[in-house]
N, C-alpha and C positions, 0 to 999 in steps of 0.2 A: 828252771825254777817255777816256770807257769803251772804246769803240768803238778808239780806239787804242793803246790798252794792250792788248785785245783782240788786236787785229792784227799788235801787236807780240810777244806772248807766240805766237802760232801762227808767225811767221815766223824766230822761235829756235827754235821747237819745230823744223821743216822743216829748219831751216839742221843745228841739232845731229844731225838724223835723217841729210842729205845728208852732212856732214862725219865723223861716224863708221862710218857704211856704208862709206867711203874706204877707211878704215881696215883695216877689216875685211876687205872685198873684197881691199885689196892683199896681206893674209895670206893667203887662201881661195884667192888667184890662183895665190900660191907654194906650198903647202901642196895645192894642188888638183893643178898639174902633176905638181909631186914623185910625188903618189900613182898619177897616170894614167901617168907612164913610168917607174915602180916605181923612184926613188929615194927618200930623206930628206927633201929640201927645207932652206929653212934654219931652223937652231937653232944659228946660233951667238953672233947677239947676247946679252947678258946683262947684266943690273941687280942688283951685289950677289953673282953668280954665278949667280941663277936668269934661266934663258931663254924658261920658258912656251911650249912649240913655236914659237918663230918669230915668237912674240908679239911681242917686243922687238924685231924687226927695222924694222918700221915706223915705231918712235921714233926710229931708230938713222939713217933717211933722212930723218928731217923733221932732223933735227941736221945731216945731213953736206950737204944741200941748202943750208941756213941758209948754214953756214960757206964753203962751195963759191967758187971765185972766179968770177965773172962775164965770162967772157970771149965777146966781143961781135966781129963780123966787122965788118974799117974801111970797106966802103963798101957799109953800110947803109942804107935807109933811116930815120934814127934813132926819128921821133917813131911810122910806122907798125911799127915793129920792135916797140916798147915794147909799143903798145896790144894786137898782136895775142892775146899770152895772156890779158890779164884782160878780151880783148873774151870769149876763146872759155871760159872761167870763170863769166863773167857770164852769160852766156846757159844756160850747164849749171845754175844757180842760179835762174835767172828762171823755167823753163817750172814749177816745183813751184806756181806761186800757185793755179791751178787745179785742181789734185789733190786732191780729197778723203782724208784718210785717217781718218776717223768720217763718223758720221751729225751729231748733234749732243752737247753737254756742257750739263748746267743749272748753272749757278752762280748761287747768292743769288735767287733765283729768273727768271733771265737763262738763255733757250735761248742758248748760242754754236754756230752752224756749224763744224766741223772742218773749213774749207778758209778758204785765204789772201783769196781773190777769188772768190766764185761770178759769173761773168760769164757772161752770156744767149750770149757768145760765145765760149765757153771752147776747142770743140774751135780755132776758127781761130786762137784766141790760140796755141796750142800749134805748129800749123803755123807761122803767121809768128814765132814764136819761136825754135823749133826751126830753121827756114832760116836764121837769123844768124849761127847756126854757122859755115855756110858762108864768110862773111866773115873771120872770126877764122883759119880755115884756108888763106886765099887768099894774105892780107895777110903769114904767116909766111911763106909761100913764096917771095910774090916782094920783099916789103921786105930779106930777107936777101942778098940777090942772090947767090945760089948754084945752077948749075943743078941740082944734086938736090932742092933745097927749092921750087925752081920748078919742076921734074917732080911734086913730090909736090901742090903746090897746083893745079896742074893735073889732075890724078888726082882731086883730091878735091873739085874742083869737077865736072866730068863727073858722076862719083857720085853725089852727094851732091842734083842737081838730078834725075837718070834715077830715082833711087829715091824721094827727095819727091813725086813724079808718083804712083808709085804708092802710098804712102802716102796718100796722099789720095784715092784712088779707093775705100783699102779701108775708110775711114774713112766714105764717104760714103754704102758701104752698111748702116754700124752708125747714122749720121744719120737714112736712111730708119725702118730699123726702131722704132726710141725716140724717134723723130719730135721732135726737139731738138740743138740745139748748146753746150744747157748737158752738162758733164760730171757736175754731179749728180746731173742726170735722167737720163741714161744709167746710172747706177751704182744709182742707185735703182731705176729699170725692171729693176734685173738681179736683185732681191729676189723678182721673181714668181715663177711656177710653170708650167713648158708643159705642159698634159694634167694637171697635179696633184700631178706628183712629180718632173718634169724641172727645176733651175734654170735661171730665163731668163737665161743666161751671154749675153755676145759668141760666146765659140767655141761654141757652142748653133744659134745663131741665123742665123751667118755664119761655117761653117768654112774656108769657101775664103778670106775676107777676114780671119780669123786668120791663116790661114799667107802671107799677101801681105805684111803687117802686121811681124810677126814677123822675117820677110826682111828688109824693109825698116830696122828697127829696126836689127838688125844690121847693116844697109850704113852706115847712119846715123851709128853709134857707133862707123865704122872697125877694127872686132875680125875676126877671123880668122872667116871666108874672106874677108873684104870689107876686110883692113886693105889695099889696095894703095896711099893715099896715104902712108902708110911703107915697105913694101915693103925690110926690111931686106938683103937677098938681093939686091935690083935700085936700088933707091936708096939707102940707107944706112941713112940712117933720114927720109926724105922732108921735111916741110913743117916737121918741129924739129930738123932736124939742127944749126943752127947757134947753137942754144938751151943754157945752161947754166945754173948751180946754180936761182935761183925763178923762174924766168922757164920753164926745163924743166919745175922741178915744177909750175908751172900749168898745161900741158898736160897734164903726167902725171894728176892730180888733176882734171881735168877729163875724161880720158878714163872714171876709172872714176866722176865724177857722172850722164856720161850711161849709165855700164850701170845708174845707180838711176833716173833717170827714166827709160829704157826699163822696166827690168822693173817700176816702177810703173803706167807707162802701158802693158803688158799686164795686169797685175793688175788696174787700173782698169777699160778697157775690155772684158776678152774677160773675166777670170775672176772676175765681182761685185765688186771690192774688197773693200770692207772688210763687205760680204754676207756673212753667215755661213750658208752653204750647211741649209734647210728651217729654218732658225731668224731670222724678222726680227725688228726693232727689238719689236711688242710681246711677242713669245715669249719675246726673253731677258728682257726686263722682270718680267715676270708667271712665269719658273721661274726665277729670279734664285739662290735660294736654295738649290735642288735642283744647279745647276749651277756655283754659285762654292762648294758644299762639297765637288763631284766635281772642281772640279780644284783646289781644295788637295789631297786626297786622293792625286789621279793625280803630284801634284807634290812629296809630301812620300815617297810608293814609290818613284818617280822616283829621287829624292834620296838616299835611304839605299841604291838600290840601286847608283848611280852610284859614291858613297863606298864603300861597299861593295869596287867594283873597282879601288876609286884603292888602296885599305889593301890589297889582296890583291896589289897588282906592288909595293906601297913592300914587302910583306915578300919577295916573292920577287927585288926586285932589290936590296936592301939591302946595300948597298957596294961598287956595280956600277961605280959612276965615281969612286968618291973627292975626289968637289966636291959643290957646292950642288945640281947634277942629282940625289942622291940625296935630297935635301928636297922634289922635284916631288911626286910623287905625293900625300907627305902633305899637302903645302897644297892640292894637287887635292879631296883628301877633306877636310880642313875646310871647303874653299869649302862644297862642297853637304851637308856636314852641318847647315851655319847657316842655307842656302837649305831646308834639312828644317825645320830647328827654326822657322824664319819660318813656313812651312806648320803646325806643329803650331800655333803659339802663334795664328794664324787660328782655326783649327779651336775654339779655346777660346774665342773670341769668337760662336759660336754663328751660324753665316754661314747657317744653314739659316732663320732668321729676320729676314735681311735687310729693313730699312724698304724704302718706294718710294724714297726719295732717294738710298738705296746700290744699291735695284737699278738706278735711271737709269746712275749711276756705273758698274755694274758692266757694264752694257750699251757704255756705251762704250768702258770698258776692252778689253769683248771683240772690239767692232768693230776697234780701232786695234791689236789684238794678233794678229788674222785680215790685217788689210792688211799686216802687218810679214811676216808667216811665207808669204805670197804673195810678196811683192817680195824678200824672200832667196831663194825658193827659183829667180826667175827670173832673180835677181840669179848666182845659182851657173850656171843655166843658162849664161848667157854665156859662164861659166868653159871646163865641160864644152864646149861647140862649140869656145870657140878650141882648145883643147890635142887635139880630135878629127881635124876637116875639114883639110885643106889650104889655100892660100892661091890663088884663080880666077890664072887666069891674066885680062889687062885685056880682050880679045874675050869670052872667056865671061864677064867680070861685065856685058858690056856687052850682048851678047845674052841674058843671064837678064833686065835690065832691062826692054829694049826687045821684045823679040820673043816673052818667054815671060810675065814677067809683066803687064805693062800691056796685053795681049790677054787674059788673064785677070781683071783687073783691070774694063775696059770690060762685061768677058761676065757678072760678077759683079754688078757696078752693076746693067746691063741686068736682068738676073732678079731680083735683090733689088726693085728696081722693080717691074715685072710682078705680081711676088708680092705687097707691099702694095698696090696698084690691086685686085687681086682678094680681095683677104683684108680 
């Protein structure tokens, strides 16, 4: 029963990590554009009268989704109409089992692995996981019988198969290298050192088969330049156009689970995970102390200096809007005056003398808190490209597949090959 209460707390852990990312992202998404075509963005939902940038908007669509009426096209296919969102859900939620995000945890004297399923076949799992997608996106298209949702399913099948091709190509040269198809071992292999002071990264090792990768990830997840299975401008809105109130929002929410398992599985693969760049699992151990007192420190400066700036616009805009908006800022500066004072009230506990049991603890805290601030920041990447590039026209996605990268793809194998034979 250990074992699956184990399993069960790691796979909440994962779920609550995937479902609030969501969250998050859909604010970062709004709040990202707004800033890159120099508007506001939105701030106008509100709880109480306070709106917390645009905070509140995301609550404000899990309600209006909720309540939304469910209007359904009469000559549907019923039962495959239904499945197709929580098949393409379900599968944004399945590929996490194999993702490491720690090394390990001790409890009661029990090593736990911080991944779901260490499986001897992790990378394939990921592949044949990830390709079921495909399905869920098919099935919306043509169960609706509609021919823009059956354009867009057609669109996103072509895709979705040209660019899993290379996926897999560039994957196979990160296989060569860490000579495994566990994802562990890949992620641990990526703790070493090239020449002494280089980390043995994926994009280290295999730069051409990062940027293959990366591409690919993005065709994958349908985001701009690769959204053409939507294609607002030419299809409507493609493979869910005929989709409304939760049946919409599981697509919706399933589009940005896979920009967190993409920018995990770059962080994974190409940038050490949750490897903490010339510091491994015994370094932090054994400076435990030196380093969980430097970042309360860094966290409690942080903090007062943050509050700091919240108090300095609460006085300078003090009665700027005559609502609750004028209360922001100061609850901005209480937040992180209490996140200071949590830091000082550490600090008094003497962290510089950390037991081994708190430095295991701390080690993994730092691991899982290096893999978190990777996978945001490639999680924002996402952001940043859609609101940048333009949308391929269907020939150019088709010839970037076929003709430019899977010839690079082949050529990369080919020498990554070569190179381990002689190395």
């Amino acid at each position: 029963m250990t074992i699956v209460y184990e399993a069960l707390a790691k796979i909440g852990f994962m779920f609550a990590l995937i479902m609030g990312m969501v969250v998050v992202l859909i604010w970062m998404e709004r709040k990202g554009a707004a800033y890159i075509q120099d508007r506001t963005g939105p701030n106008r939902a509100a709880i109480l009268g306070v709106r917390l940038a645009g905070l509140v908007h995301p609550v404000a669509d899990v309600f209006k989704l909720l309540f939304k009426e469910d209007v359904t096209p009469t000559n549907r296919h019923r039962a495959l109409y239904n499945l197709a969102p929580w098949l393409v859900m379900t599968v944004a939620l399945s590929t996490y089992a194999v993702i490491p995000f720690g090394d390990f945890l001790t409890v009661a004297g029990r090593r736990i692995p911080l991944v779901v399923a260490d499986l001897d076949v992790g990378m394939l799992y990921i592949l044949a996981v990830a390709s079921l997608g495909t399905y869920g996106v098919v099935l919306a298209g043509w169960a609706a019988n509609n021919k823009f949702t059956f354009l867009g399913g057609l669109r996103a099948t072509a895709q979705m198969i040209s660019y899993e091709i290379n996926m897999g190509l560039a994957l196979l040269g990160l296989m060569l290298v860490f000579g495994s198809l566990r994802v562990t071992d890949i992620t641990a292999g990526q703790g070493a050192l090239l020449w002494g002071f280089i980390p043995m990264w994926g994009v280290v090792v295999q730069p051409l088969g990062f940027l293959l990768f990366i591409t690919t990830v993005y065709a994958e997840t349908n985001r701009n330049p690769f959204d053409l299975p939507e294609g607002e401008s030419e299809i409507v809105a493609g493979y869910h156009l005929e989709y409304s109130s939760m049946k919409f929002a599981l697509f919706f929410m399933a589009e940005y689970a896979h920009m967190v398992i993409g920018a995990a599985l770059i962080s994974t693969l190409y940038f050490g995970g949750y490897q903490v760049p010339w510091l491994p699992r015994p370094a932090l151990e054994s400076h435990a102390g030196l380093l969980l007192t430097g970042t309360l420190i860094f966290t409690l400066v942080m903090s007062l200096l943050i509050a700091f700036a919240f108090l300095r616009r609460a006085s300078r805009e003090r009665g700027k809007f005559q609502d609750a908006r004028d209360r922001e800022p100061g609850l901005g500066a209480g937040l992180w005056l209490i996140i200071g004072l949590a830091a000082a009230a550490g600090l008094t506990r003497q962290p510089w003398a950390v037991g081994s049991a708190g430095a295991e603890v701390f080690a993994s805290l730092a691991q899982v808190g290096v893999f978190l601030f990777k996978l945001v920041f490639f999680a924002w990447l996402f952001i940043w490209v859609r609101w940048t590039l333009p949308r391929f026209r269907y020939d150019q996605l088709m010839n970037l597949g076929w003709k430019v990268m899977l010839p690079l793809g082949v050529a990369n194998l080919l020498v990554t090959a070569l190179v381990m034979a002689v190395v």
